[in-house]
Each structure stands twice: as C-alpha cells, then as structure tokens.
C-alpha positions in Angstrom: 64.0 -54.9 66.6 60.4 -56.0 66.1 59.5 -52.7 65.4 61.7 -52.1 62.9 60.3 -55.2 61.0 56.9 -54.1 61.0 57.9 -50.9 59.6 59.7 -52.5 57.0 56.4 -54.5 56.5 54.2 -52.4 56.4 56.3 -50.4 53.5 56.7 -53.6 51.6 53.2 -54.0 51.3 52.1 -49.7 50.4 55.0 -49.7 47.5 52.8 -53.1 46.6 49.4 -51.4 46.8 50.7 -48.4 44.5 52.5 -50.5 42.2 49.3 -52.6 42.0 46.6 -49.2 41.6 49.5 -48.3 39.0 49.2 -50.9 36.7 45.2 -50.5 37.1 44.7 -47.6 36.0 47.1 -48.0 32.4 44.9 -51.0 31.8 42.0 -49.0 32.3 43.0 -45.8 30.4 44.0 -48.3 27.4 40.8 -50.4 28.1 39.1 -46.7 27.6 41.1 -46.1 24.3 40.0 -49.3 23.4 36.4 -48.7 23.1 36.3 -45.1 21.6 35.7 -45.4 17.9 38.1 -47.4 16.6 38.4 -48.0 12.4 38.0 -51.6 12.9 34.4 -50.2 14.4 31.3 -51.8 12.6 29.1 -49.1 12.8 29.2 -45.7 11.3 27.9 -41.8 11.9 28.1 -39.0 9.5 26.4 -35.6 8.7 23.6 -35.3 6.4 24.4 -33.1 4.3 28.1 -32.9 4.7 28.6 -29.8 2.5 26.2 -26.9 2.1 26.2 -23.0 1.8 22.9 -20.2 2.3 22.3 -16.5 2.0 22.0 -14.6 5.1 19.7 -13.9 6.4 18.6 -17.7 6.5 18.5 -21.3 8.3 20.0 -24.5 7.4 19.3 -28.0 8.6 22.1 -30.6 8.7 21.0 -34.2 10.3 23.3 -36.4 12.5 23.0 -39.9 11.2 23.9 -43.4 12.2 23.8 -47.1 11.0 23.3 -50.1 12.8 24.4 -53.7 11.5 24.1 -55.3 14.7 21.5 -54.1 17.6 22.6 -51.3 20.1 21.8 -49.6 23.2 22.8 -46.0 22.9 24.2 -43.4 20.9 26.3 -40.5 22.0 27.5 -37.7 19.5 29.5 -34.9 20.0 30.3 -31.9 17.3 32.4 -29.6 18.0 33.1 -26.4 16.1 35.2 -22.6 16.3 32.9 -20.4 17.7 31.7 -17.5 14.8 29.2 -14.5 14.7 28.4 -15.7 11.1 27.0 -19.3 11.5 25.1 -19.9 14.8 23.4 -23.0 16.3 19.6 -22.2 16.6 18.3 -25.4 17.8 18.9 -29.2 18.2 15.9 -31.0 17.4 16.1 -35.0 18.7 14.4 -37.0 16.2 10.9 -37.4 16.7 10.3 -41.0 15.4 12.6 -41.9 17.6 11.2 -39.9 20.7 7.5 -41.1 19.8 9.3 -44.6 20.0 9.0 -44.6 23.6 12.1 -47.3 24.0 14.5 -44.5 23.4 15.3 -42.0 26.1 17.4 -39.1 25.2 19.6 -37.8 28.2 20.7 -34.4 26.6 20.8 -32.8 23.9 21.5 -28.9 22.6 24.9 -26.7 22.6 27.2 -25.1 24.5 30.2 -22.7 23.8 33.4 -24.4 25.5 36.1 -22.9 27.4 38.6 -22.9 24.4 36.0 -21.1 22.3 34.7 -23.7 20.6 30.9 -24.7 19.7 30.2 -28.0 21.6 26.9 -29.6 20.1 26.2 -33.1 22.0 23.3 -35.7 21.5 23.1 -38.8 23.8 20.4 -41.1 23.2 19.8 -44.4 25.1 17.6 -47.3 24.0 16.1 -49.3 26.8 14.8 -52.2 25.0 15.6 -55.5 25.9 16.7 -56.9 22.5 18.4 -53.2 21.4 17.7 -51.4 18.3 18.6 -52.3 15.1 17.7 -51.0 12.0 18.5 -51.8 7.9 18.2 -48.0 7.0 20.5 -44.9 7.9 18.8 -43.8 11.4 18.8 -40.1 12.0 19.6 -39.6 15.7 19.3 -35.6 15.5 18.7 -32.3 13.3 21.1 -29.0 14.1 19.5 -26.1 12.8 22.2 -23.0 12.0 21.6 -20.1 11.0 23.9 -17.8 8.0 24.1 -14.6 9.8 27.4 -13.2 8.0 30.7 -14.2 5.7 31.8 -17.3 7.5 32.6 -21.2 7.0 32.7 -23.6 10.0 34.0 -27.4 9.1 32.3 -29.8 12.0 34.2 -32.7 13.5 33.4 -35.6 16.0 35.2 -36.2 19.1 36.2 -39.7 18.3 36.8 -40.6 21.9 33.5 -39.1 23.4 31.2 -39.9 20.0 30.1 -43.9 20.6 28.0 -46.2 19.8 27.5 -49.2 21.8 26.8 -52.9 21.0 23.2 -54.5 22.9 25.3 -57.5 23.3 29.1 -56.9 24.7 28.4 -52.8 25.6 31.5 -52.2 23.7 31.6 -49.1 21.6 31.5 -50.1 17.8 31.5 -47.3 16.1 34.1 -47.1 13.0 36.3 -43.5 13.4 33.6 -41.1 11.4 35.5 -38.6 8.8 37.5 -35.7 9.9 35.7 -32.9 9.3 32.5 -34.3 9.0 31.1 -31.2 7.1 31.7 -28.1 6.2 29.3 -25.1 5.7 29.5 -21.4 4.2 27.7 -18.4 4.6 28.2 -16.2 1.6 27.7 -12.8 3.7 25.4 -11.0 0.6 21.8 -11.1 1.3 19.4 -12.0 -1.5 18.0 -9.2 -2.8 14.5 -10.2 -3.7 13.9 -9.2 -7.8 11.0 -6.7 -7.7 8.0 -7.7 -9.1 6.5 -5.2 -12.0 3.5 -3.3 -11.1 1.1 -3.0 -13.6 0.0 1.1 -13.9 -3.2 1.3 -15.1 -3.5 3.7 -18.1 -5.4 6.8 -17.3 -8.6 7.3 -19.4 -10.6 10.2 -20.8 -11.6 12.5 -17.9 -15.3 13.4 -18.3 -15.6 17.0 -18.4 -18.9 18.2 -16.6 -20.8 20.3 -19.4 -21.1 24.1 -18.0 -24.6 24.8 -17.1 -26.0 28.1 -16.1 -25.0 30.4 -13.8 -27.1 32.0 -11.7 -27.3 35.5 -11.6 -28.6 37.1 -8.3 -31.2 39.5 -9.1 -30.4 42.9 -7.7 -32.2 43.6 -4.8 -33.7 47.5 -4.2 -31.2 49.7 -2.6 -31.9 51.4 0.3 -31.7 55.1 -0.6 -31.5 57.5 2.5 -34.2 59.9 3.7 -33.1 63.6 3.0 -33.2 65.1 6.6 -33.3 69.5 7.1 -30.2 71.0 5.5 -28.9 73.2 7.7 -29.1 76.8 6.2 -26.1 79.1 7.2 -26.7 81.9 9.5 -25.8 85.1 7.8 -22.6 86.9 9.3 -23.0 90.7 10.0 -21.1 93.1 8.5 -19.3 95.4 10.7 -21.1 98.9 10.9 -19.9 101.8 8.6 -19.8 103.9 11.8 -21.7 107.7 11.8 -20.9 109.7 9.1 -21.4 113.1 10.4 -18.1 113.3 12.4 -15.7 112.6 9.7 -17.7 115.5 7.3 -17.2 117.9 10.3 -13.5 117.1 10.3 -13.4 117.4 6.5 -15.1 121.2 7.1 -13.0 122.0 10.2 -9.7 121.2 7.9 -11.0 123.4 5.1 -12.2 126.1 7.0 -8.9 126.1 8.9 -6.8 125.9 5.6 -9.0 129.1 4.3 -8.6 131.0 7.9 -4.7 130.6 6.9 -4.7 131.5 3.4 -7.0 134.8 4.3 -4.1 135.4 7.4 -1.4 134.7 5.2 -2.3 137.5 2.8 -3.3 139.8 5.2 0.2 139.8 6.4 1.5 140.3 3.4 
C-alpha cells in the first residue's frame, strides 16, 4: 500500500515539474518576442542609400546605419537577400571610426549564402564602455560593397527578430521595426561603352625629294684579249693511186688484135 503512494507521489510531483518547465518556456519565447524590434522601439536602422542602380561591370557601396537617442551597448544587423549571379557581395567593410574607437568590438561580420538560397549579410558590433554609446548623428555601423555583374535587382530586408539594438541601461532591445525591404538595387545588364576619344591625324606635309646627282659611270677597264696559240694545219689526205697503166693498154691491144684475127678468119671462110 505504501508503495503505491509513493508512486502516486512521485507522479504528482513530474506532471508538476513539466507543467512548471511548460509555462517557462511560453514566458520566455514571448519574453524573446518581446525584445526583437518592436514599432514602439526608440531607435532606428536603415540603408544608406536605399535605392540605387550601376552598369556592369561595376561596384556599389550601400552603408548600414543606426541612430541612438539613448546610450547603447551593441548593435546586431542582419540582411538577408535571394541569391543572384547578377549582384554579388564583394566585401563588408566595419566602419573604421568606429573600429579606431577602441570601445567598440565587432564579433563578426561578412556574408554567407543560407541553406534556403538566400544571401545572409550580418554585422554584430558590441560597445564595451561603461556609460554606452550615444550619439546625436546617424552612426554608420557598416559598408556592403556589391558588385553589378548582370541584369538583376535584389530588394534587402532585415530580420526583425535577429536585427537589435540594445539599451546601456535595461539591455532591452530598442530598436523600432526598420522598413520592409530596406532597399532595393538594379543592375541594368548593358555595359558602358566608353565614347571613343578622336585622334587627331597629323596632316602629311611636302615630301622632300632628294635632287638627282650624278651617276657614276665605271670606266671600262682593258679586256683581256687571248694569245693566238699554233693553228693546227691539216695534214693532206692521199689520193688513191691511179694504178699502172701498161696492163689495161695491153688488154685494149689484145681485144683489137683478137677482133682483127676474127674479122681476117671470118672472111677467109667465106
């Protein structure tokens, strides 16, 4: 029986504990609500300038700037864009006044491409003095530097639950809800086309023409005649021989005497 009781007991008091942690954390998540920017907020943030255009291929500063009616410890902003080819974060550039200041400490700043696609751009800037900072003028907290790469148009917009600004004296976030988009940018996608300067041609002048002088002749030198050598004379070719004469006249007188012999025979005959 007694171990039943302390069972029961001991569930009594868990359902307590969780109803208890319950009620904790709503108070706390509306507690959180509570001091994002809220348009009763005293304090405001803005970009400088909130509209503007360029040429590709070119950059583009915008400034991230805050007031302060009352004194404050820290500033925390955070930009958030679509991600595009055409307009491109090159830099984040803290402000140097402040830096040089040595009573401000910034924690981070630069950008980041989110898992939805987006362009995340965050500044968080703390100031460690014991009486805050306060100023009468606009304060510029940061510079983005984009670049026009193509056709595009991006409209920026703070997170108005992670952008804050917080009071020296309570800690409470002060900031008044900034406007939604806080700027919106073009780039026209047409490169300048740089107007060509004239060039000045000179104009061409009378060409001196060199006066002919004389030409020189080369003398003729004394040819080199040649030095007659012996002409061959031609050895005279013999005639062939007649032969002797003597046989052929005693064949001629054989033949006649023969002929008469036969003309003397005949005649005797008859």
């Amino acid at each position: 029986m007694k171990s039943k009781l302390l069972i029961t007991f001991l569930l009594i008091i868990i359902m307590l504990a969780g109803a208890a942690a319950g009620v904790f954390l709503v108070q706390r998540r509306q507690t959180l609500e509570q001091e994002a920017a809220v348009p009763s907020g005293t304090e405001n943030i803005r970009l400088v300038p909130s509209v503007d255009s360029a040429d590709p291929p070119a950059t583009f500063d915008v400034n991230i700037v805050f007031t302060t009616s009352v004194s404050v410890s820290g500033v925390t902003a955070l930009l958030t864009y679509p991600a595009t080819a055409g307009i491109t974060v090159t830099d984040v550039l803290p402000n140097q006044s402040l830096v040089n200041d040595y009573q401000w400490r910034y924690q981070s700043y630069g950008s980041s491409t989110t898992d939805d696609g987006r362009i995340q751009i965050q500044v968080i800037a703390t100031n460690t003095s014991i009486e805050g900072y306060l100023s009468s003028t606009d304060t510029t907290l940061a510079t983005i530097r984009f670049a026009a790469n193509s056709q595009a148009s991006i409209a920026l917009e703070f997170d108005s639950n992670l952008t804050t600004i917080s009071s020296k004296a309570t800690g409470e976030d002060i900031l008044s809800l900034p406007a939604s988009p806080a700027g919106t940018y073009t780039s026209s996608g047409v490169a300048a086309t740089p107007t060509p300067s004239p060039v000045n041609t000179p104009t061409p002048g009378p060409s001196a023409t060199p006066a002919p002088g004389p030409t020189a002749t080369p003398a003729p030198g004394p040819t080199a005649t040649p030095a007659p050598g012996p002409t061959a004379t031609p050895t005279p070719t013999a005639l062939p021989s007649a032969g002797n004469p003597l046989p052929l006249l005693s064949l001629i007188t054989l033949g006649f005497l023969v002929l008469t012999s036969g003309l003397i025979f005949s005649r005797r005959l008859s």
